[in-house]
C-alpha positions as a Markdown table, in Angstrom:
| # | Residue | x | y | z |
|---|---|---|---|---|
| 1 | Unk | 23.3 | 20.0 | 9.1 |
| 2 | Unk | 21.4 | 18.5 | 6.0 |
| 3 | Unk | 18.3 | 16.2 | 7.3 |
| 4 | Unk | 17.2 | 12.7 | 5.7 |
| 5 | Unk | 14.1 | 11.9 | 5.2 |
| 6 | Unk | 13.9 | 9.3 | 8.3 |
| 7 | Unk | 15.3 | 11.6 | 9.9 |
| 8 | Unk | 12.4 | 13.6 | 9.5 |
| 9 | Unk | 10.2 | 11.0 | 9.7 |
| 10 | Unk | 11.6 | 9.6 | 12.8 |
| 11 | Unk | 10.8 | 13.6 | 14.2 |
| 12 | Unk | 7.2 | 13.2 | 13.7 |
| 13 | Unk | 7.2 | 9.9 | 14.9 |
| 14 | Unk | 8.3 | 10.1 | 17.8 |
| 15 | Unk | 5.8 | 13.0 | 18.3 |
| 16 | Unk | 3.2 | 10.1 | 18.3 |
| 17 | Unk | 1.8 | 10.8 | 14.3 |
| 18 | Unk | 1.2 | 7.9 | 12.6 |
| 19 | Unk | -0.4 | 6.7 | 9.6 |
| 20 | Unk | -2.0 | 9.8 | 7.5 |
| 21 | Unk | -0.8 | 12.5 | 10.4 |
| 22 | Unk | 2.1 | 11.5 | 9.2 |
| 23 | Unk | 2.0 | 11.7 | 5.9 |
| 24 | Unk | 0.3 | 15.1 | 6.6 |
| 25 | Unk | 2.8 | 16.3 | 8.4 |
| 26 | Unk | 5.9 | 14.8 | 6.7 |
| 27 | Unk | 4.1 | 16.3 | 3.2 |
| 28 | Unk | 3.9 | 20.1 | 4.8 |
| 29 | Unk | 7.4 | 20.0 | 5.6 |
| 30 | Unk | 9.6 | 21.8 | 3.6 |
| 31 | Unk | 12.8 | 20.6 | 4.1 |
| 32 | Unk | 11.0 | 16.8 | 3.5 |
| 33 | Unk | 9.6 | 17.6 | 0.1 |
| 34 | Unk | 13.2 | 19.3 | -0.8 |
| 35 | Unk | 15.0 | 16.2 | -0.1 |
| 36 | Unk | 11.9 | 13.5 | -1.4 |
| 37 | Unk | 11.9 | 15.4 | -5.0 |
| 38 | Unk | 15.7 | 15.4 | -5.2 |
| 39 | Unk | 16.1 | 11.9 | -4.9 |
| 40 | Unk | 13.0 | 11.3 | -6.8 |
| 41 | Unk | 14.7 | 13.0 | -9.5 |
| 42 | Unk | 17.4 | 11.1 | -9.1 |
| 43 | Unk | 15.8 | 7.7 | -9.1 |
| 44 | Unk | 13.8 | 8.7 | -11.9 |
| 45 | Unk | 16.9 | 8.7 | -13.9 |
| 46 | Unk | 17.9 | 5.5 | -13.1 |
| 47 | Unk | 14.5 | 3.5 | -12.9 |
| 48 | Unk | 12.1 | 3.9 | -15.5 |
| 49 | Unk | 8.5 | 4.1 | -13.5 |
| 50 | Unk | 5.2 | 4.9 | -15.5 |
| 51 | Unk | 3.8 | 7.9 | -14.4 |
| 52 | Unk | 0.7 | 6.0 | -13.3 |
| 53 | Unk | 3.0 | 4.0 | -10.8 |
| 54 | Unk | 4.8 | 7.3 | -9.6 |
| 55 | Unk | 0.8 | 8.5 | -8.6 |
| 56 | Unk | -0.8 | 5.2 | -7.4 |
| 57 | Unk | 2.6 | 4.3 | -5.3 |
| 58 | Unk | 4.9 | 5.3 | -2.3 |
| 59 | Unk | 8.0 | 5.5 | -3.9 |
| 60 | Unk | 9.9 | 6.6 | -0.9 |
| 61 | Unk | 13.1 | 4.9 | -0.5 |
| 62 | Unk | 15.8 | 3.4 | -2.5 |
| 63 | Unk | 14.0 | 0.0 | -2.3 |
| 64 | Unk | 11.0 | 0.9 | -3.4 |
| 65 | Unk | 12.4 | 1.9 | -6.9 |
| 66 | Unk | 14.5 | -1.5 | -7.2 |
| 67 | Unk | 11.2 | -3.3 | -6.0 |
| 68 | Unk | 9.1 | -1.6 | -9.1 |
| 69 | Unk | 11.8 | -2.1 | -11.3 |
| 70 | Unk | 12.4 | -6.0 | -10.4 |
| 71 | Unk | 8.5 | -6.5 | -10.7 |
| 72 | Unk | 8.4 | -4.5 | -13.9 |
| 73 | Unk | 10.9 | -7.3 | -15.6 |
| 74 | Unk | 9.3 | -10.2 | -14.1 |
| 75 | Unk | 5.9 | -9.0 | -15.4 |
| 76 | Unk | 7.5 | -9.3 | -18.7 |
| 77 | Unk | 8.3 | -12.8 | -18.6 |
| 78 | Unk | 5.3 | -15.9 | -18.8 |
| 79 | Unk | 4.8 | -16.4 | -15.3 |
| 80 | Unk | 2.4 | -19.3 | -13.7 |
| 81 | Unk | -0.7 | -18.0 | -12.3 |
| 82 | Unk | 0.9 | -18.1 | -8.5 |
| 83 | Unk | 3.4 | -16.2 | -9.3 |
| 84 | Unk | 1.1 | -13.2 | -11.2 |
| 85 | Unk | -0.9 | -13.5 | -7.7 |
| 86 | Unk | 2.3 | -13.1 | -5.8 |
| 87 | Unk | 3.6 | -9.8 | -8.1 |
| 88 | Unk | -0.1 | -8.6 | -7.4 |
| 89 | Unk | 0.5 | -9.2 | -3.8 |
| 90 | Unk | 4.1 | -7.3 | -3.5 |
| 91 | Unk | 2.4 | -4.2 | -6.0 |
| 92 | Unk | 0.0 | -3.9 | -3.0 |
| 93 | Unk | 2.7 | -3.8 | -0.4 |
| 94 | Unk | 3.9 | -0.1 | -2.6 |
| 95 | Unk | 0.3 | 1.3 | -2.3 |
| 96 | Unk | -0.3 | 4.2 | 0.5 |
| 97 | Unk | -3.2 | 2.2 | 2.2 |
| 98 | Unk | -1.6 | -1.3 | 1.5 |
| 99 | Unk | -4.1 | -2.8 | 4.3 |
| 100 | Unk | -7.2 | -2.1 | 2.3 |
| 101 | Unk | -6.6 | -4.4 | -0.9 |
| 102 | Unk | -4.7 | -7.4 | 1.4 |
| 103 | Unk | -8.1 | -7.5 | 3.5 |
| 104 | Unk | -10.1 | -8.3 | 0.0 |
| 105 | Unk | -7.8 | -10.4 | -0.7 |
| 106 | Unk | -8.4 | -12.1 | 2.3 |
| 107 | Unk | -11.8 | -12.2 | 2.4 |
| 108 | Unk | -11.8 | -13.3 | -0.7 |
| 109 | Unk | -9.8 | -16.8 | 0.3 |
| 110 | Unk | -12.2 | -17.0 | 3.2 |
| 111 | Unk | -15.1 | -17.0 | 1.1 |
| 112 | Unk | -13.5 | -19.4 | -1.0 |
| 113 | Unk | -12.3 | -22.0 | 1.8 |
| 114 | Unk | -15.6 | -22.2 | 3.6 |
């Protein structure tokens, strides 16, 4: 029987790793990579993603790629300043350590609001 990659995931999960254990583990899994590259390859074709996206993002579902892809066109278009913040926001929300730049952010606001 072919695995998914929850699945997979949802193995090493419920093994208790979480976070970068996970990632470890999921990334030394052969079957996992097998399955990620094929539909990478796959979504590649039908989403064009810079190569600096494909690097700085987890591109590991479906929705990620329509995510990317709908932020791409609205980046295209003159937004108002709120909404450039908001696409900033939602980039974030693709990174691997998504916590990490939302915490500046909020800091940031605190600083401001004081």
């Amino acid at each position: 029987m072919k695995e998914s990659l929850q699945a997979i995931e949802d193995y090493y999960y419920k093994k208790g790793l979480r976070g970068a254990a996970l990632r470890k583990a999921s990334s030394g899994d052969i079957e996992y990579m097998k399955i990620l590259k094929k539909r990478q390859t796959q979504l590649t074709k039908n989403f064009r993603i810079k190569p600096s996206d494909r690097k700085k993002y987890v591109l590991s579902t479906n929705e990620d790629y329509e995510i990317l892809n709908k932020i791409y066109r609205l980046e295209k278009k003159k937004l108002f300043n709120n909404d450039k913040t908001l696409l900033k926001l939602l980039r974030m929300q693709l990174e691997n350590d998504w916590r990490t730049p939302i915490m500046r952010v909020l800091n940031e606001l605190l600083r401001k609001y004081r």
